[in-house]
N, CA, C and O atoms as a GROMACS GRO file, in nm:
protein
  360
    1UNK      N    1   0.085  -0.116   0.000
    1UNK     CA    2   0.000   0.000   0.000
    1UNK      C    3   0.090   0.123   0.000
    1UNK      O    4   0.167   0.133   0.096
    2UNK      N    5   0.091   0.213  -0.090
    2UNK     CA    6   0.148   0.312  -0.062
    2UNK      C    7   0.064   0.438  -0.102
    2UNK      O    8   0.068   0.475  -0.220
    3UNK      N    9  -0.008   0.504  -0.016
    3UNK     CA   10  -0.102   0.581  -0.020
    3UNK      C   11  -0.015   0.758  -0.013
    3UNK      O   12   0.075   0.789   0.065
    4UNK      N   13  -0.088   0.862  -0.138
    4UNK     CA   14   0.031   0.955  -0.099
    4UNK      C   15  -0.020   1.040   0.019
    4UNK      O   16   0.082   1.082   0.074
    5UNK      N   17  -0.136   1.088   0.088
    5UNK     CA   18  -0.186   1.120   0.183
    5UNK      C   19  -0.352   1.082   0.211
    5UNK      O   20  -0.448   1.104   0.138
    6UNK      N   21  -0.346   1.021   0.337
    6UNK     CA   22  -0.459   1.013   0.364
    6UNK      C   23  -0.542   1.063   0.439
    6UNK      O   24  -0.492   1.121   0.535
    7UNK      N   25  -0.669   1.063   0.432
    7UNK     CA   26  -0.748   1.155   0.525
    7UNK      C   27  -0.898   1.108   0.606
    7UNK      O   28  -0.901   0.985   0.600
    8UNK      N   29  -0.952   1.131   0.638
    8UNK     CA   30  -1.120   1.093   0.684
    8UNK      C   31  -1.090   1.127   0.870
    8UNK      O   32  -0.988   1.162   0.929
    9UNK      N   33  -1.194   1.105   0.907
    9UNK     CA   34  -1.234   1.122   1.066
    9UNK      C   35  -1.324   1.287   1.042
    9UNK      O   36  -1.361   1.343   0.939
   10UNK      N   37  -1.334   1.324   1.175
   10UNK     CA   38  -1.396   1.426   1.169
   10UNK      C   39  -1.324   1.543   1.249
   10UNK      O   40  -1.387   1.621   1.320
   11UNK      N   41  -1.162   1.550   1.227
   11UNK     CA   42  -1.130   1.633   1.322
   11UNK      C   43  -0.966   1.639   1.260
   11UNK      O   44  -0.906   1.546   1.206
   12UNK      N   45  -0.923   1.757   1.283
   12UNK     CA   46  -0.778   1.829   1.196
   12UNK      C   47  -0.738   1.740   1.290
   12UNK      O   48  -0.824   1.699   1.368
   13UNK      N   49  -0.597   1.689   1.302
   13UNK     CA   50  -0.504   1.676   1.385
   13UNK      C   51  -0.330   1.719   1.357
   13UNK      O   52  -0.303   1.756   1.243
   14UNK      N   53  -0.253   1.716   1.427
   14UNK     CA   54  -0.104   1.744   1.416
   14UNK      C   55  -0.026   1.651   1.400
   14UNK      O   56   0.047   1.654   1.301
   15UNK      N   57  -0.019   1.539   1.494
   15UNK     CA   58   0.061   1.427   1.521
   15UNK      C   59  -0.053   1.326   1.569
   15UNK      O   60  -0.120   1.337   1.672
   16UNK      N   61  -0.063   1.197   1.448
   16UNK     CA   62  -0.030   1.220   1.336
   16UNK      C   63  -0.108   1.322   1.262
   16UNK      O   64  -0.209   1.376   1.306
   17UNK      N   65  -0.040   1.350   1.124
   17UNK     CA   66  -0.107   1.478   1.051
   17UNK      C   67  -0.243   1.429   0.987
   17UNK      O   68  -0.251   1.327   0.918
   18UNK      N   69  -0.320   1.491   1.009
   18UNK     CA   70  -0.473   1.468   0.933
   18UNK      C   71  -0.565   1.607   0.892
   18UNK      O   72  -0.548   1.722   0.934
   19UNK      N   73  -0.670   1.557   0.796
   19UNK     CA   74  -0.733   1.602   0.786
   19UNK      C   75  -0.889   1.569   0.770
   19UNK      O   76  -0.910   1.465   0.707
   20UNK      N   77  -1.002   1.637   0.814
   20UNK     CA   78  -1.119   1.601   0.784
   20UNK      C   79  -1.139   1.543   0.656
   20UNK      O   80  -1.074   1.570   0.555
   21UNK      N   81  -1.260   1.439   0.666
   21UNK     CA   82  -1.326   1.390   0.524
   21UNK      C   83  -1.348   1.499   0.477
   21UNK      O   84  -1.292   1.529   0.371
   22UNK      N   85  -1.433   1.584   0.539
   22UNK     CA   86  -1.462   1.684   0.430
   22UNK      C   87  -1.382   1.759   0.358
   22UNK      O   88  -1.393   1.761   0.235
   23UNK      N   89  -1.263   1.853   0.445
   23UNK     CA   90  -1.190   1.828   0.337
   23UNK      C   91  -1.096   1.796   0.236
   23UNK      O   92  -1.036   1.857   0.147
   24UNK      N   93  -1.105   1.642   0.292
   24UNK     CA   94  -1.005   1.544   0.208
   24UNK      C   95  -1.084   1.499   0.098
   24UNK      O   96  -1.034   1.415   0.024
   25UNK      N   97  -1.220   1.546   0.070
   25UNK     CA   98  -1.306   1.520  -0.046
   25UNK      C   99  -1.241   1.622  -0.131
   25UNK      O  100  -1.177   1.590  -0.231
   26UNK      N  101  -1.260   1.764  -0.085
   26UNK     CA  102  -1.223   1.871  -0.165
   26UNK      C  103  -1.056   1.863  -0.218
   26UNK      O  104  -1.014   1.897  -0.329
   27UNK      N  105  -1.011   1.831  -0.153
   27UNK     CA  106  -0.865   1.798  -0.232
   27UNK      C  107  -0.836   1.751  -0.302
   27UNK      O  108  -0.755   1.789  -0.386
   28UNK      N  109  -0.933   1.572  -0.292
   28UNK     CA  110  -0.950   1.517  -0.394
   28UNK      C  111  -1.021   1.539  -0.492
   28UNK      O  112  -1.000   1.451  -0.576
   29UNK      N  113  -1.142   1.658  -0.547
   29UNK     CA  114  -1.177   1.651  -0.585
   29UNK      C  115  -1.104   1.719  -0.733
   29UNK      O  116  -1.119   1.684  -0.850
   30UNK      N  117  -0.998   1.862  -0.653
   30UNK     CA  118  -0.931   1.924  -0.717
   30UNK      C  119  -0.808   1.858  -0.788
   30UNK      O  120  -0.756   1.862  -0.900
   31UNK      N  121  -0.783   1.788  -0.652
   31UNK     CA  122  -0.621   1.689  -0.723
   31UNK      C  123  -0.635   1.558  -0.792
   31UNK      O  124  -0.543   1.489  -0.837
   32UNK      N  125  -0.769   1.533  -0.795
   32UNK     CA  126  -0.808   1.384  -0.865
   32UNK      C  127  -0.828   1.466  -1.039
   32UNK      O  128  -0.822   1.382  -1.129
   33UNK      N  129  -0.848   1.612  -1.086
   33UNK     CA  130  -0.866   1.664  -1.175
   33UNK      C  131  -0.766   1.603  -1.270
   33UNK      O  132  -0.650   1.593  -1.229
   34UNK      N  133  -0.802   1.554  -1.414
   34UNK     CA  134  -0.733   1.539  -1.505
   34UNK      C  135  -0.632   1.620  -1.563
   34UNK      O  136  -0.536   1.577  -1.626
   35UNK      N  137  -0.659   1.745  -1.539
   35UNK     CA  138  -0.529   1.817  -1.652
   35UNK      C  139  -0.397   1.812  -1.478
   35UNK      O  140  -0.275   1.796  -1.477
   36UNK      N  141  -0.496   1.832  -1.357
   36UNK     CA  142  -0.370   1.816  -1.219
   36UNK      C  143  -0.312   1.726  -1.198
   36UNK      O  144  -0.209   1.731  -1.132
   37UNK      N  145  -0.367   1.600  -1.256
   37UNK     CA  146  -0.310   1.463  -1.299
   37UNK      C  147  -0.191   1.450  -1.392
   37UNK      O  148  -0.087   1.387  -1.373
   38UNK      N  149  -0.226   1.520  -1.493
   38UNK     CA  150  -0.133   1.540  -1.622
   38UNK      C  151   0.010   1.616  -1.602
   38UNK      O  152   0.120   1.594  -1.654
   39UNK      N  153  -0.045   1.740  -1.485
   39UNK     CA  154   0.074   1.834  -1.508
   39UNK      C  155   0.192   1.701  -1.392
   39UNK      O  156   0.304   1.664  -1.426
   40UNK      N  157   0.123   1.660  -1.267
   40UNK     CA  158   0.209   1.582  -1.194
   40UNK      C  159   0.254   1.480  -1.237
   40UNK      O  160   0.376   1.486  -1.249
   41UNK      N  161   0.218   1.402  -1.261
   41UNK     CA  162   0.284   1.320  -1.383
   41UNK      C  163   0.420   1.332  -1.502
   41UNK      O  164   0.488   1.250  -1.564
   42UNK      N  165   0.411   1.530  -1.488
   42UNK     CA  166   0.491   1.550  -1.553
   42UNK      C  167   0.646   1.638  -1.506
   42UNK      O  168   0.744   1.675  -1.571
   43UNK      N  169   0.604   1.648  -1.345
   43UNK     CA  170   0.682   1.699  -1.280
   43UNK      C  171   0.786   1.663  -1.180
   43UNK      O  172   0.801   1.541  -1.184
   44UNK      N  173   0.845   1.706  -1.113
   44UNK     CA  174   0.961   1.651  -1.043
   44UNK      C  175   0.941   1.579  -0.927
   44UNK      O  176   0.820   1.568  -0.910
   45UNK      N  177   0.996   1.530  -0.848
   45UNK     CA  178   0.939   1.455  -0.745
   45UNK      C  179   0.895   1.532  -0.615
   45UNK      O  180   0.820   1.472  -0.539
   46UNK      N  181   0.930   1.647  -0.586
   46UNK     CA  182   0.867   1.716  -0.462
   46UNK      C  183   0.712   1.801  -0.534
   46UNK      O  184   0.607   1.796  -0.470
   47UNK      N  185   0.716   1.848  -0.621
   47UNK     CA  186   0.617   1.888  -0.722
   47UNK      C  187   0.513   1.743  -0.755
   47UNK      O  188   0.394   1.770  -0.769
   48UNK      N  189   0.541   1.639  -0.764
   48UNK     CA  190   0.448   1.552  -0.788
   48UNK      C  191   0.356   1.525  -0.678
   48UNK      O  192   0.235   1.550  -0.681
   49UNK      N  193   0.444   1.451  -0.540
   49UNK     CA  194   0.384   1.488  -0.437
   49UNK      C  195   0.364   1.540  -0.361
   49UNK      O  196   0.336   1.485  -0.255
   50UNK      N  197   0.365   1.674  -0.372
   50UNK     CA  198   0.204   1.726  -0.360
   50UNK      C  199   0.111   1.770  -0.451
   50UNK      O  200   0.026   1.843  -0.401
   51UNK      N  201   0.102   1.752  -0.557
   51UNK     CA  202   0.000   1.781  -0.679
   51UNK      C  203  -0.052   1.594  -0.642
   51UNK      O  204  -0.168   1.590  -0.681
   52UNK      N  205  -0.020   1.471  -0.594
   52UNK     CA  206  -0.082   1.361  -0.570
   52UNK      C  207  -0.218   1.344  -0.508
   52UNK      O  208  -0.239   1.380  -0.392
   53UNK      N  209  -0.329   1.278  -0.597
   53UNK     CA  210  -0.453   1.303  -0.552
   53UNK      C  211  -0.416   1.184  -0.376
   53UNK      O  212  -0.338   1.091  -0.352
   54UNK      N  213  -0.519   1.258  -0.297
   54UNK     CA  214  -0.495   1.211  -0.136
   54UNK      C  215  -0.571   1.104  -0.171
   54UNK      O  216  -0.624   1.100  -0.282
   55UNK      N  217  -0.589   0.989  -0.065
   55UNK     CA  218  -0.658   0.877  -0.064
   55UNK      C  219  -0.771   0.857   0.071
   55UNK      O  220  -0.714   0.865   0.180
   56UNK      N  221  -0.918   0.832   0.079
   56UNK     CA  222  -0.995   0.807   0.192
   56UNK      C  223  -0.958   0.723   0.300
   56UNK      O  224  -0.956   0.605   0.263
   57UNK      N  225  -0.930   0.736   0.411
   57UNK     CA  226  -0.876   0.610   0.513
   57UNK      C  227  -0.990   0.478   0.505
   57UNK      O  228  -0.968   0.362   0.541
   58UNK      N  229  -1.099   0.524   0.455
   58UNK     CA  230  -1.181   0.411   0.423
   58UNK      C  231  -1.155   0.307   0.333
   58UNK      O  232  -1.175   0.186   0.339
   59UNK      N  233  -1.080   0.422   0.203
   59UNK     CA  234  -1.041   0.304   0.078
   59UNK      C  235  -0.887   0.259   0.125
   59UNK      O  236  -0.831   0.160   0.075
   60UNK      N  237  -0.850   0.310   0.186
   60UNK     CA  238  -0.707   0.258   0.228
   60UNK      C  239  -0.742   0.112   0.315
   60UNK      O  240  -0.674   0.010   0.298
   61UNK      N  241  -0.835   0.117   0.390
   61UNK     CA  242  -0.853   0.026   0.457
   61UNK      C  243  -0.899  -0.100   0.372
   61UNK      O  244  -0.841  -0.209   0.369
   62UNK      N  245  -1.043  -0.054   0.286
   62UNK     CA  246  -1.090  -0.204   0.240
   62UNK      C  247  -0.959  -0.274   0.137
   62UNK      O  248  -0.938  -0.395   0.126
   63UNK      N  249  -0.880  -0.160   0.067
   63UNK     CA  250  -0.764  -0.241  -0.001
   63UNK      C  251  -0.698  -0.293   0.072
   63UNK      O  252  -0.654  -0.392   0.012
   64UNK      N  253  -0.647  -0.289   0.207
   64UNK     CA  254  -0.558  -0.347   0.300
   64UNK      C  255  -0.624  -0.534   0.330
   64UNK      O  256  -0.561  -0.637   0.353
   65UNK      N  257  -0.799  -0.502   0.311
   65UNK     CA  258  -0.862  -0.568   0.370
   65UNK      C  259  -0.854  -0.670   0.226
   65UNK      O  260  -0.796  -0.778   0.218
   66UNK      N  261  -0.900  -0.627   0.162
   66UNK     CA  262  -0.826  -0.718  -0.018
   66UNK      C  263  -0.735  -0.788  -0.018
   66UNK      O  264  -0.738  -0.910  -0.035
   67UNK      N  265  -0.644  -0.724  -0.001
   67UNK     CA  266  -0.530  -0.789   0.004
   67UNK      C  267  -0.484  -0.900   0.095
   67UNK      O  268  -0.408  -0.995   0.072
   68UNK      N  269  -0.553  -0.864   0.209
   68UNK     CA  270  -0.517  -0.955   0.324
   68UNK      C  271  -0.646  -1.091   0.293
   68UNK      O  272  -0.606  -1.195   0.346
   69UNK      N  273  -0.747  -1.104   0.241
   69UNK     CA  274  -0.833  -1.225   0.184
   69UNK      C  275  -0.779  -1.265   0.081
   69UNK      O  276  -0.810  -1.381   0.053
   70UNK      N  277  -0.694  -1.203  -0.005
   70UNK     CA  278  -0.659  -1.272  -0.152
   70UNK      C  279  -0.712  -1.210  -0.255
   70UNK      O  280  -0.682  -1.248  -0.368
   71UNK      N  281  -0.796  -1.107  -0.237
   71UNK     CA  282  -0.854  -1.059  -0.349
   71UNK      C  283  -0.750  -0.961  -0.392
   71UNK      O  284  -0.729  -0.963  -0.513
   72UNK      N  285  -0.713  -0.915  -0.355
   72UNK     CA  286  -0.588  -0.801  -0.488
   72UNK      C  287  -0.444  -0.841  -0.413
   72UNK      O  288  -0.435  -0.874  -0.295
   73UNK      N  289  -0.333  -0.829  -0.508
   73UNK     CA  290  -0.158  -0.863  -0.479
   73UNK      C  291  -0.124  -0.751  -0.526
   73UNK      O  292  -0.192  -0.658  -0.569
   74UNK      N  293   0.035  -0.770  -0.509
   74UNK     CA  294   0.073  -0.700  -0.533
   74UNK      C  295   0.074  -0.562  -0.470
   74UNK      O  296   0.006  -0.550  -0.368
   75UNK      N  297   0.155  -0.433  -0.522
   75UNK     CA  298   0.184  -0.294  -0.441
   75UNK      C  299   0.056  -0.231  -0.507
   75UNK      O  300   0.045  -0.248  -0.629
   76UNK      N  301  -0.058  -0.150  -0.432
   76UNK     CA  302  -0.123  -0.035  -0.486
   76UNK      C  303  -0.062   0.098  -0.463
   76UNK      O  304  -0.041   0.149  -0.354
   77UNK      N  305  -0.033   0.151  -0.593
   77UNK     CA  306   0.056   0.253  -0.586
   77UNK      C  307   0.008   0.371  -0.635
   77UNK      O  308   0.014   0.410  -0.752
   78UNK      N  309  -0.054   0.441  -0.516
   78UNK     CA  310  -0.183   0.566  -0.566
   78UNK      C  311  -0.313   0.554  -0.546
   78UNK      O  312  -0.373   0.451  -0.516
   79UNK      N  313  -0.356   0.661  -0.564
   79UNK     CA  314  -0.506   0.690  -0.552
   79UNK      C  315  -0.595   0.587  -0.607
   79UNK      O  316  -0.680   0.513  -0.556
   80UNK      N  317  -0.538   0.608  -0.761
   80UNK     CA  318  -0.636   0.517  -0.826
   80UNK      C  319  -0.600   0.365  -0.805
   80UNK      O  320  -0.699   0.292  -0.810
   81UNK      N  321  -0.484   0.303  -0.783
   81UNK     CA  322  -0.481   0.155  -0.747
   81UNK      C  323  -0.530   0.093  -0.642
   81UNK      O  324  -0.573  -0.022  -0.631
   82UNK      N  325  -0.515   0.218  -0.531
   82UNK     CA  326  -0.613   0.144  -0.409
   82UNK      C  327  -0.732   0.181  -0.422
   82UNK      O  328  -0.806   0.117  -0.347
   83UNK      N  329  -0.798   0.273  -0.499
   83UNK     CA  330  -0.937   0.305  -0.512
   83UNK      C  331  -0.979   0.176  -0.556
   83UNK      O  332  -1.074   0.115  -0.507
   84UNK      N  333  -0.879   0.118  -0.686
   84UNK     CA  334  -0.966  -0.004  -0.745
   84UNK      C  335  -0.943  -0.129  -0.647
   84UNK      O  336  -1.039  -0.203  -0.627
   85UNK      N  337  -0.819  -0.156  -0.584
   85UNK     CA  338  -0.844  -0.260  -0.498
   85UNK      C  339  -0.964  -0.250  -0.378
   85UNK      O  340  -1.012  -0.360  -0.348
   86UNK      N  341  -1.017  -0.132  -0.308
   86UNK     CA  342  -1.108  -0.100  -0.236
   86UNK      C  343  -1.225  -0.151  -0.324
   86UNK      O  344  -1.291  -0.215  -0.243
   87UNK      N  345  -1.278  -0.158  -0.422
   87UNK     CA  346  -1.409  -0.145  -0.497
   87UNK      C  347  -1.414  -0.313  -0.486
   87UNK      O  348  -1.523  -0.369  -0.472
   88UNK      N  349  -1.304  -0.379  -0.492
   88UNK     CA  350  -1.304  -0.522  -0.462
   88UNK      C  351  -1.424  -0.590  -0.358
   88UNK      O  352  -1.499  -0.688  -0.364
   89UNK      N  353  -1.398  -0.479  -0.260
   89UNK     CA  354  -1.432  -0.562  -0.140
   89UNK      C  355  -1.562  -0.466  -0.099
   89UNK      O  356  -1.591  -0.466   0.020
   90UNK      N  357  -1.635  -0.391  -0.183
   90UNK     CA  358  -1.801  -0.338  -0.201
   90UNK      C  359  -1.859  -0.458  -0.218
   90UNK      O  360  -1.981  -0.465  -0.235
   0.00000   0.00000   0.00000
């Protein structure tokens, strides 16, 4: 699992660093954007991540939970790989 930031609960924190679902929706909604996709993809490595769409601690979890029954192998590497290993286990 290598998730580039994750988020959900209902409350900021410091240590560890978090942020609300709500707005870890809005981040994602901006950084899941195709052309914000495109430009990171095309940029350097401190520039990529953070232009990296964040990931739900929910979908982080059911992919963990995939993986650990047999349903997905292998590294999910990003938003969208653990999004799809998460959809596994809907």
């Amino acid at each position: 699992m290598k998730p580039s930031f994750v988020y959900g609960g209902d409350a900021f924190g410091v240590n560890p660093p978090r942020v609300t679902q709500q707005y870890g929706e809005i981040l994602t909604k901006l950084l899941g954007a195709s052309l914000v996709k495109n430009i990171a993809e095309k940029s350097p490595g401190p520039i990529k991540l953070t232009l990296a769409e964040p990931v739900a601690v929910d979908d982080v979890a059911r992919a963990c939970a995939a993986g650990a029954i047999g349903d997905a192998d292998g590294v999910a590497d990003g938003a969208d790989a653990i999004k799809a290993c998460a959809a596994r286990m809907a």
